[in-house]
C-alpha positions in Angstrom: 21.8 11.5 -28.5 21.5 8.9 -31.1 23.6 5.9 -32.2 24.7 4.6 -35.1 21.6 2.6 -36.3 22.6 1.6 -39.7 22.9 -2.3 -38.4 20.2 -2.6 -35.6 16.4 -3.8 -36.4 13.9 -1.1 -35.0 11.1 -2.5 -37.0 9.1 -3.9 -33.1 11.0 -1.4 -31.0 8.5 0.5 -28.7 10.5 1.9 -26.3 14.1 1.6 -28.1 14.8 3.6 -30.9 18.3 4.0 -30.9 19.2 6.4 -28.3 22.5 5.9 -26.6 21.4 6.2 -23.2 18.5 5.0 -21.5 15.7 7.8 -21.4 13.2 6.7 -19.2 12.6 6.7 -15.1 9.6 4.4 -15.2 10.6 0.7 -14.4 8.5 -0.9 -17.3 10.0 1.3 -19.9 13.4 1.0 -18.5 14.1 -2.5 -18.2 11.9 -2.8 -21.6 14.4 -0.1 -23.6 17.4 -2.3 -22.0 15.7 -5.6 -23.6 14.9 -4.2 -26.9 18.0 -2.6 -27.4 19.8 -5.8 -27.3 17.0 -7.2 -29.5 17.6 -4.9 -32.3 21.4 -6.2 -32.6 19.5 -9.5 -33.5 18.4 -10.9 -36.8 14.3 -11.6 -36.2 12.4 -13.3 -39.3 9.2 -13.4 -37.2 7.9 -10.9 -34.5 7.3 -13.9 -32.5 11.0 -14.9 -32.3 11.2 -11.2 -31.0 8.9 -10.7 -28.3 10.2 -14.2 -27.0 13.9 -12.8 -27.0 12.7 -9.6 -25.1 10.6 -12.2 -22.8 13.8 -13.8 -21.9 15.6 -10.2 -20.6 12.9 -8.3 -19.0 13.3 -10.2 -16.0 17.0 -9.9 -15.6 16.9 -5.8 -15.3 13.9 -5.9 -12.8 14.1 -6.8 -8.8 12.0 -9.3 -7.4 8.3 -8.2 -7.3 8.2 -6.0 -10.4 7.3 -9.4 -12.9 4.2 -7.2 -14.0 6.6 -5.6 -16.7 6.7 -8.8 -18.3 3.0 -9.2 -18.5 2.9 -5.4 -19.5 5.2 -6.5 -22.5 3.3 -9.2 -24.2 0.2 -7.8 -23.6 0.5 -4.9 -25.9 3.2 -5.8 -28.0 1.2 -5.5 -31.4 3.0 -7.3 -33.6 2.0 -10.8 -32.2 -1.7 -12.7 -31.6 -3.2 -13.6 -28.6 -2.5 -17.5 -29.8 1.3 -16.3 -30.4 1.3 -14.8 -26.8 -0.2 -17.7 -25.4 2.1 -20.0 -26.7 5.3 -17.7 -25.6 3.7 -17.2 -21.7 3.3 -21.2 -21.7 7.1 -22.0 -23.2 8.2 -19.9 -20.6 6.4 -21.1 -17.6 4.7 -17.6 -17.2 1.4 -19.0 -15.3 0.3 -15.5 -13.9 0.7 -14.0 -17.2 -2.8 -14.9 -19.0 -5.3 -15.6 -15.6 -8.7 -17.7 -16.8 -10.4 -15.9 -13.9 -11.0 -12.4 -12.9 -8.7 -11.4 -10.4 -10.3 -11.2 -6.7 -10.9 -8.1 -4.6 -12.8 -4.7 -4.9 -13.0 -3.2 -7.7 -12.8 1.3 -7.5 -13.5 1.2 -11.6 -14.5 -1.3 -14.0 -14.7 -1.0 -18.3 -15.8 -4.0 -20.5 -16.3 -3.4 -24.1 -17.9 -5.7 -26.6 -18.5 -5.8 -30.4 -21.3 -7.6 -31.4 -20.3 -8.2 -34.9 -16.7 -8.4 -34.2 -15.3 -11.4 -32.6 -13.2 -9.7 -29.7 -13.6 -8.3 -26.3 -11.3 -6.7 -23.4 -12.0 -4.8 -20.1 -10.2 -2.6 -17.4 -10.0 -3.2 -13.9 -8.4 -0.9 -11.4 -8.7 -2.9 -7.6 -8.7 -0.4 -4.1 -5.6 -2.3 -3.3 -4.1 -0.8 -6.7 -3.6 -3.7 -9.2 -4.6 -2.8 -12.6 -5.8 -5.8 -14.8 -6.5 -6.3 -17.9 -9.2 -8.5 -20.0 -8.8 -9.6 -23.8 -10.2 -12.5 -25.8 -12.0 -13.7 -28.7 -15.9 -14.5 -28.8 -15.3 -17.0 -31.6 -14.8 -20.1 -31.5 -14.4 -20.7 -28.0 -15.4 -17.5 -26.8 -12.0 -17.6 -23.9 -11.3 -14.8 -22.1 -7.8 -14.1 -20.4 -6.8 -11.3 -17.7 -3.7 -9.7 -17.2 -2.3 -8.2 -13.9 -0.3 -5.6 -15.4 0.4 -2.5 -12.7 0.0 -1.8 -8.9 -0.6 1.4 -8.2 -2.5 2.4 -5.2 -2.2 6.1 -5.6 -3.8 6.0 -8.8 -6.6 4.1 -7.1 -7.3 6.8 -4.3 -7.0 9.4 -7.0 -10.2 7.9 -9.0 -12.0 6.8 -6.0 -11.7 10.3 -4.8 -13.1 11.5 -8.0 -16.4 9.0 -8.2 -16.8 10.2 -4.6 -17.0 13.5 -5.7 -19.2 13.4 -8.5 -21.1 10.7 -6.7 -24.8 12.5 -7.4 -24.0 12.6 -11.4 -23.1 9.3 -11.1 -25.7 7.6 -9.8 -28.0 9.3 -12.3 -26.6 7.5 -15.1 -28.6 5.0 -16.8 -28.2 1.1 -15.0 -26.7 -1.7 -17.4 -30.3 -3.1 -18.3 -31.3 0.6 -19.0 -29.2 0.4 -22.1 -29.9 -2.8 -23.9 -32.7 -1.6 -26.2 -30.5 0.7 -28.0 -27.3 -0.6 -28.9 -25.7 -1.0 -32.0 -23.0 -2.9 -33.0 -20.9 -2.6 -30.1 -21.5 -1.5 -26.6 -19.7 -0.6 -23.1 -20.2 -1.5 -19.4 -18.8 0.5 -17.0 -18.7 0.1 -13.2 -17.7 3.1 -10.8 -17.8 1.5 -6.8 -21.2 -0.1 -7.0 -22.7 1.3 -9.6 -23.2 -0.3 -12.7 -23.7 1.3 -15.8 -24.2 0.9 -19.8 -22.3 3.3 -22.4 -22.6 3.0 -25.8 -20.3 3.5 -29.0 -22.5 5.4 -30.9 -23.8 7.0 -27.6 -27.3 7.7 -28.8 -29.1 8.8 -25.9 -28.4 11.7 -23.5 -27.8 9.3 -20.9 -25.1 7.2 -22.8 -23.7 10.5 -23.4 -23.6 11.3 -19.4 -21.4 8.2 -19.0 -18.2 9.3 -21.5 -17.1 12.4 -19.3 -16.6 10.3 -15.8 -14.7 7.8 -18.0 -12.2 10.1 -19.6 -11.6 11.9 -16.8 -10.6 8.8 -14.7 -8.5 7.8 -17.4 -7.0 11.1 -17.8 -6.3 10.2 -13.6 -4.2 7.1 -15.0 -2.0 9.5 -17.7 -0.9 12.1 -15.4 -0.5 10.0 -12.3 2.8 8.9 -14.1 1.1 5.5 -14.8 2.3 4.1 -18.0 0.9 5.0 -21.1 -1.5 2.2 -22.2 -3.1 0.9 -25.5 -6.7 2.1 -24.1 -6.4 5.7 -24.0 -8.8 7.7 -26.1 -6.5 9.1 -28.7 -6.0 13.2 -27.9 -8.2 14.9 -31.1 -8.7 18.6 -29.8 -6.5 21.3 -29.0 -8.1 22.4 -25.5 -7.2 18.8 -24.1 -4.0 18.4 -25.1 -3.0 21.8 -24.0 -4.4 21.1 -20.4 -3.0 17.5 -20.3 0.4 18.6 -21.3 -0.1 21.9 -18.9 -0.5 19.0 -16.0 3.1 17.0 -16.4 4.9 20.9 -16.4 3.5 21.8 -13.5 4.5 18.4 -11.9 8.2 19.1 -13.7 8.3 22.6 -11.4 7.4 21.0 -8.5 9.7 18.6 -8.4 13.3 19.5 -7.8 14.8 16.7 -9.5 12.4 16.9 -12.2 12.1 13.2 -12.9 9.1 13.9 -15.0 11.1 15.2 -17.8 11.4 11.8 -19.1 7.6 11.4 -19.0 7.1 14.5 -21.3 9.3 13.4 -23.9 7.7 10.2 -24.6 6.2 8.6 -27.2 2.6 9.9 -26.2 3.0 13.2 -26.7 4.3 12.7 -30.8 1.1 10.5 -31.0 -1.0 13.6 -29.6 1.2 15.7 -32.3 0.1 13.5 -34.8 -3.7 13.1 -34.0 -4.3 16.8 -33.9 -2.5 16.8 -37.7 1.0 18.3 -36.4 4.4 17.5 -38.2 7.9 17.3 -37.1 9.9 19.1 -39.5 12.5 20.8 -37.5 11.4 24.0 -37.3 11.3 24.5 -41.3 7.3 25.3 -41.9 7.9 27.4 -38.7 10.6 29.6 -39.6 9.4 30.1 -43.3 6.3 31.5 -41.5 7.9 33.8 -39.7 10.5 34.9 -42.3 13.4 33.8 -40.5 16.7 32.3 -41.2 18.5 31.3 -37.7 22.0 30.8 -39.0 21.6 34.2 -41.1 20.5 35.9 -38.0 19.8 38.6 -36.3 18.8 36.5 -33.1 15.5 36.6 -32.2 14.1 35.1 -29.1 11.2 32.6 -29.4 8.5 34.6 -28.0 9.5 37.4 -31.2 8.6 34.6 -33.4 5.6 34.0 -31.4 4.3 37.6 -32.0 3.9 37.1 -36.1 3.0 33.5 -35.9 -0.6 33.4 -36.9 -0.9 29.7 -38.3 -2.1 27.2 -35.9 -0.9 24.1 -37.8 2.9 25.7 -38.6 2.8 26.4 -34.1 1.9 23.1 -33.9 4.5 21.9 -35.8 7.3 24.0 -34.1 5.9 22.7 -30.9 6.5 19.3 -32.0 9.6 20.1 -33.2 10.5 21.3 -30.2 9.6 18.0 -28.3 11.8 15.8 -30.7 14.8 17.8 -30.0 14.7 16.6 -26.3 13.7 13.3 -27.6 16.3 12.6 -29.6 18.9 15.0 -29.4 19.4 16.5 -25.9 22.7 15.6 -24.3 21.6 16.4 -20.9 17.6 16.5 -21.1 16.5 17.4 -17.6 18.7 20.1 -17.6 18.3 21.7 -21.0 14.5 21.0 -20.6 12.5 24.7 -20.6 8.6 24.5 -19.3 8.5 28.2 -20.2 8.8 27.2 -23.2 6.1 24.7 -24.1 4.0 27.2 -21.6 4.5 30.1 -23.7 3.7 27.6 -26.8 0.7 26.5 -25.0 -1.0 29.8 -24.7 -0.7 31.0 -28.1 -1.5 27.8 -29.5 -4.7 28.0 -27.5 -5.3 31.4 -28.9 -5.0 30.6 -32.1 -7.4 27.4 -32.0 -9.6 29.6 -31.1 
């Protein structure tokens, strides 16, 4: 359910967007609605004046140990630079936030990216203990790197060890770091699974280069369904078959779970940004029930999977599916309990079919 927005400043918001209650389960996204909610009844000339308000009341709606949501925060908020963010961590006293060192321990998975004609460059770090750090900076002038503890999660760390384990053989086929100096171009990755180091590339132009992409998509795929949250890294969701089995993943997790917490997880923000990358619209239902030559306030009743049967447009699906996801977004009163997998599953399938 929404509120009454007409005097609230949404223009930074990530997480708030003027709901009435909070939607989320996750701790960083809960205690960062709660902050940005209360920042939107301010008046912000600079988005630096906001991230430092929100700054100021993350910490309040978190118990002791959880200070990583602050570092979450800044790091991706996208509306600031890193000298902005610097400057904000330093006025208040947030030494852990930017680290001038790599964090210590083991390392399960490593990604550093690079841009040779650009001027920035960032990494990933998942540790066996669980931490999950990040790496940002600027090559010029002063070529300064900073990294960011910004999660714990040790489940999702057994979960990608267990993975590189199994795939171990593959792995250590993959061309070594040096292997892949000689034919980069303009920007290149490092990649690091255990012990083994390897080279990736953006334009991946040898078969090996190629070899790398899978065992690094799949281990972030890991992070997305593991319930960590979302991050700026993902690859962005551009075919139908991956989005379908993604998606597929969270509802079977919903099932399985009789208090189905994971609700809240499906109707984020991610899966709109899927909607939009694979050229979907939210229109409430409007291209959909055109298609299908139906008028629900006319009537007779039809059920959704009768619609389903003379839907032949893959692009009009996608937008009732999308649709469909922005009514429990937005305009659920009671969202775990109105929330139907069947639904989306029935979706699913004949979306699939018609990509086809």
């Amino acid at each position: 359910m929404q509120a009454n927005n007409e005097n609230k400043n949404l223009e930074y918001c990530r997480y708030y967007h003027g709901e009435l209650r909070n939607p989320y389960l996750d701790s960083f996204k809960e205690c960062a609605w709660e902050a940005e909610q209360l920042a939107s009844e301010e008046a912000f000339d600079e988005a630096k004046d906001f991230l430092s308000f929100v700054v100021t009341h993350i910490p309040i709606r978190i118990s002791s140990g959880n200070e990583l949501n602050v570092n979450r925060y800044i790091a991706f908020f996208e509306h600031c630079s890193l000298e902005e963010k610097l400057e904000i961590a330093r006025e208040f006293g947030l030494r852990e936030v930017f680290l001038t060192e790599k964090p210590r321990g083991r390392t399960v998975f490593e990604e550093f990216w690079e841009g040779t004609y650009t001027p920035t460059y960032g990494g990933l770090f998942l540790y066996y203990d669980g931490r999950i750090a990040v790496k940002i900076g600027n090559r010029y002038p002063d070529d300064v790197a900073y990294y960011l503890l910004i999660a714990r999660d040790k489940y999702v760390a057994d979960a990608v060890k267990k993975l590189i384990k199994e795939n171990w053989a593959a792995i250590s086929a993959l061309p070594k770091k040096s292997d892949c100096l000689e034919i980069c171009d303009g920007s290149y990755n490092y990649y690091k699974f255990l012990t083994k180091r390897c080279g990736g590339y953006e334009y991946e132009e040898s078969e090996g280069g190629k070899a790398v992409k899978p065992f690094h998509d799949r281990i972030l795929n890991i992070f997305y369904r593991t319930n960590t949250p979302s991050y700026e890294w993902f690859e962005s969701i551009t075919d139908v078959e991956t989005f379908v089995e993604m998606w597929s993943l969270l509802l079977d997790e919903i099932d399985a779970d009789e208090t189905r917490a994971k609700v809240y997880d499906f109707i984020d923000a991610r899966f709109a940004e899927d909607c939009q990358n694979l050229g979907f619209e939210m229109d409430v239902f409007e291209s959909f029930y055109k298609h299908c030559d139906y008028d629900p306030e006319k009537g007779p009743e039809k059920t959704f999977e009768e619609l389903l049967s003379v839907c032949t447009d893959y692009h009009i699906l996608g937008n009732a599916i999308y649709s469909q996801w922005r009514y429990y977004n937005h305009w659920a009163y009671d969202v775990k309990a109105e929330f139907e997998t069947r639904w989306f599953r029935i979706a699913f399938k004949r979306l699939s079919e018609l990509a086809g």
